[in-house]
Residue, then its C-alpha position, 0 to 999 in steps of 0.5 A: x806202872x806205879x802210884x805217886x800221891x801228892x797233897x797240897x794246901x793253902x789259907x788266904x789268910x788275908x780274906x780272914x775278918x781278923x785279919x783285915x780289921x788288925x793289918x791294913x798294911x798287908x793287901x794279901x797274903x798267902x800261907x800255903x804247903x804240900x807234899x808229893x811223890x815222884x817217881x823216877x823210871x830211871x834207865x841212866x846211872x852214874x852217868x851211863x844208859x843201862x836199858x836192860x839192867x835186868x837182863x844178863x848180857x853176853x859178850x864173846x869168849x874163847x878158851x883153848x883146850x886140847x890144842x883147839x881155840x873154842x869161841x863160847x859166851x860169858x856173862x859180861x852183866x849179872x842181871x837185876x830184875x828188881x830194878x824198880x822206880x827211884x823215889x822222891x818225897x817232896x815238901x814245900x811251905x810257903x807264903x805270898x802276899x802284896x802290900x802297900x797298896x800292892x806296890x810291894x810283891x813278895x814270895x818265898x818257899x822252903x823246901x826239901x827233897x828226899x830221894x831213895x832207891x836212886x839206882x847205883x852200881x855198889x863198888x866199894x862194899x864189894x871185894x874184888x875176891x868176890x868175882x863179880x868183877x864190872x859185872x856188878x849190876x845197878x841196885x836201888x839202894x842210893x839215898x840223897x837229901x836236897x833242901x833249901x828256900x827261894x825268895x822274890x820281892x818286888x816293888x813298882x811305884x811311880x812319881x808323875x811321869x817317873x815308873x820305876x821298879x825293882x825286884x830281888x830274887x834268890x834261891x839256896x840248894x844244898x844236896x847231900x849223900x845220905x847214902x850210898x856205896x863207901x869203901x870198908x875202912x876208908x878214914x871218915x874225912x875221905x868219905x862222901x856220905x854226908x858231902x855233896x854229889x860229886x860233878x863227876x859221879x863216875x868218878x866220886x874220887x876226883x873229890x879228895x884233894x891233897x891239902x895244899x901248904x905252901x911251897x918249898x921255896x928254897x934248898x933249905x926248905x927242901x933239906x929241912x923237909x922231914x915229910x915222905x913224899x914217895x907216895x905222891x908221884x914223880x919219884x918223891x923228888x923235890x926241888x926248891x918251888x915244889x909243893x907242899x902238902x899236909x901230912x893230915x893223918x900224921x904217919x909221916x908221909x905223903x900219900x893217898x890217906x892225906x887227902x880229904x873230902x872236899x865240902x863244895x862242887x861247881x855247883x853254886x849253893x846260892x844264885x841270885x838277881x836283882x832287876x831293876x828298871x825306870x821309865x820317864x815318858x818314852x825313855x825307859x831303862x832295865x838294868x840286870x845283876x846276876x851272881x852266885x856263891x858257895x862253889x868252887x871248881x877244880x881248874x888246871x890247865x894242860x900246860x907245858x909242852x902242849x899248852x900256854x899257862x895263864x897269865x896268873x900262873x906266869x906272873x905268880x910262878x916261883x922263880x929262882x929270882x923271884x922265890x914264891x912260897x906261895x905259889x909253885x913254881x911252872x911244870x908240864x905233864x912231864x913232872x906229874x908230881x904237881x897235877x895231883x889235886x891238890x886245894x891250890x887248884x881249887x877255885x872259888x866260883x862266887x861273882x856278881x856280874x853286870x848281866x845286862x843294861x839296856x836303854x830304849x827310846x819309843x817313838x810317841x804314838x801319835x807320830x807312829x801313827x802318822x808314819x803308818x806303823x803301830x810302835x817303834x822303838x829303838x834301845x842299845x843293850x849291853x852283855x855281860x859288861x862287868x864282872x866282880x870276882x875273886x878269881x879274875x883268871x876263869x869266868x865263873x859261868x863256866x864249868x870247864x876245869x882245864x880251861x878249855x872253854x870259850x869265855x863269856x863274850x861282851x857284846x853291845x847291841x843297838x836295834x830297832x823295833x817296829x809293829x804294824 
């Protein structure tokens, strides 16, 4: 049991006689704030149930001594009985109001979130010497900060027979590790406090990339190269339509020091909408754009022998007839030097997409009427009709990094719908 305050607070300032005798565009308007706790009774970290962290768990073991094989217990999780609620501080202000006699609606809230205790296994501080192996247990030590604003505004009018409305929402969300466990020694562009949570949390390394820098486009290029690149993989070996990659901490090769923290997830730091709709008489009409920015997402695709490459990488790919030095030329999980993480596979997630049109006729009341219902009317809607994006090769709603994933489908309904 624990005890999680929370305060909030609001000013009708609208209902102020200053403020009706000084600004009659505004009808109202809201100023309002808070503050709360929340606590997190949390049994999952970094990805993994753990319901009895604070109990010592055994698995079976055997040891041989005197010719004899004994089978025994060993502590296979040291135990944490001080595992206790993650935490969270929450702050809000806002405001909302209407105007122009209440044809316009607007809203908008900043806010932050602080998270402390977050339950997390430490790792990277402790030393395999140590001998704690994987039985280190969670610790609430973990600190991450969440903040950003949302925003609504909306306008309805009408013009005799012609309603008509508008509305435009968006929210920006931008977390952050304050901290957590970091590696002793690791460079400061490797290190993840200070960065976005990474989408794997059971693999935060799945974050630094290699620095993508062209391609060595031919023989020359490749004799030319001054750079080691043993420490990359695949022998170090390469070939005209190999990539290229920086050498960020300039030692002169290739290897797991020049990678860097990449500053993005799959996760949008901004998603919005705007809506719009009409109606004359018994025709009406709503129209609905969606899109997002400020995420990229890993995507390569298991190619070669066991898949088919998409037709970018097949149209682009370096040729010896067609030497690129942008893009490199094809592999398969044969040659691994090429499916290090590296920038080049980086894609950009930003898009706005035609989410929905839909069109309807109802049939006037009178005739409904007489044809015994209580309402009918009939619309044709369409899905996910147009979508503007940088990368046409992946659909940017989806969170899959391999490409293995059913792409948003365009569908064109028609229908009827009757009451009684």
């Amino acid at each position: 049991m624990a005890f999680f305050p929370g305060i909030t607070a609001g000013w009708r300032i609208s209902e102020e006689k200053f403020f009706k005798q000084n600004i009659t565009f505004l009808n109202s308007l809201k100023i309002r704030g808070s503050w709360g706790q929340q606590g997190n009774d949390i049994v999952y970290y970094q990805g993994s149930p753990d319901n009895y962290g604070y109990l010592s768990t055994y698995a079976p073991a055997t040891y041989v001594t005197g010719n004899q094989v004994y089978s025994t217990l060993h502590e296979s999780n040291i135990s944490n009985p001080n595992v206790t609620w993650e935490l969270a501080n929450n702050y809000n202000l806002g405001f909302d109001g209407t105007a122009l006699k209440n044809k316009l609606n607007f809203e908008f809230d900043v806010f932050q979130n602080h998270r402390t205790r977050i339950l997390w296994k430490p790792s990277g501080g402790i030393p395999a010497t140590a001998g704690f192996g994987g039985a280190i247990p969670p610790t609430n030590f973990a600190k991450v900060d969440n903040h950003g604003y949302e925003l609504t505004v909306g306008y309805n009018d009408r013009k005799g027979d012609v309603k008509y409305n508008i509305s435009i929402n968006g929210g920006y969300a931008k977390n952050k590790i304050v901290y957590w466990d970091e590696t002793p020694g690791r460079p400061v562009y490797q290190q993840s406090t200070g960065h976005p949570i990474p989408d794997d949390v059971t693999n935060p390394d799945g974050m630094l990339l290699y620095q993508y820098d062209g391609v060595f486009a031919t023989q020359k290029d490749v004799d030319a190269n001054k750079l080691d690149y043993s420490g990359v993989g695949g022998a170090g070996k390469l070939f005209p339509g190999s990539m290229k990659f920086k050498d960020v901490n300039g030692d002169g090769k290739i290897d797991a020091n020049d990678r860097v923290r990449a500053d993005k997830n799959a996760q949008p730091t901004f998603q919005g909408g705007i809506v719009l709709g009409a109606s004359y008489k018994n025709f009406d009409i709503s129209i609905l754009f969606q899109g997002a920015t400020g995420g990229q997402i890993f995507f390569q695709t298991e190619s070669g022998t066991i898949g088919n490459y998409t037709q970018y990488s097949y149209d682009h790919r370096w040729t010896i007839d067609h030497p690129s030095s942008v893009d490199p030329r094809t592999v398969d999980r044969n040659n691994q030097y090429f499916s290090n993480a590296n920038t080049y596979y980086m894609l950009n997630i930003n898009y706005i997409r035609l989410k929905n049109v839909e069109f309807g006729y109802t049939l006037p009341a009178s005739l409904a009427k007489k044809a015994g219902i209580g309402t009918l009317r009939v619309y044709v809607s369409g899905l996910n009709l147009i979508t503007w994006a940088k990368e046409s090769i992946y659909d940017p709603e989806s969170t899959s990094s391999s490409g293995q994933y059913y792409p948003q489908a365009r569908l064109i309904n028609t229908g009827v719908s009757v009451t009684f």
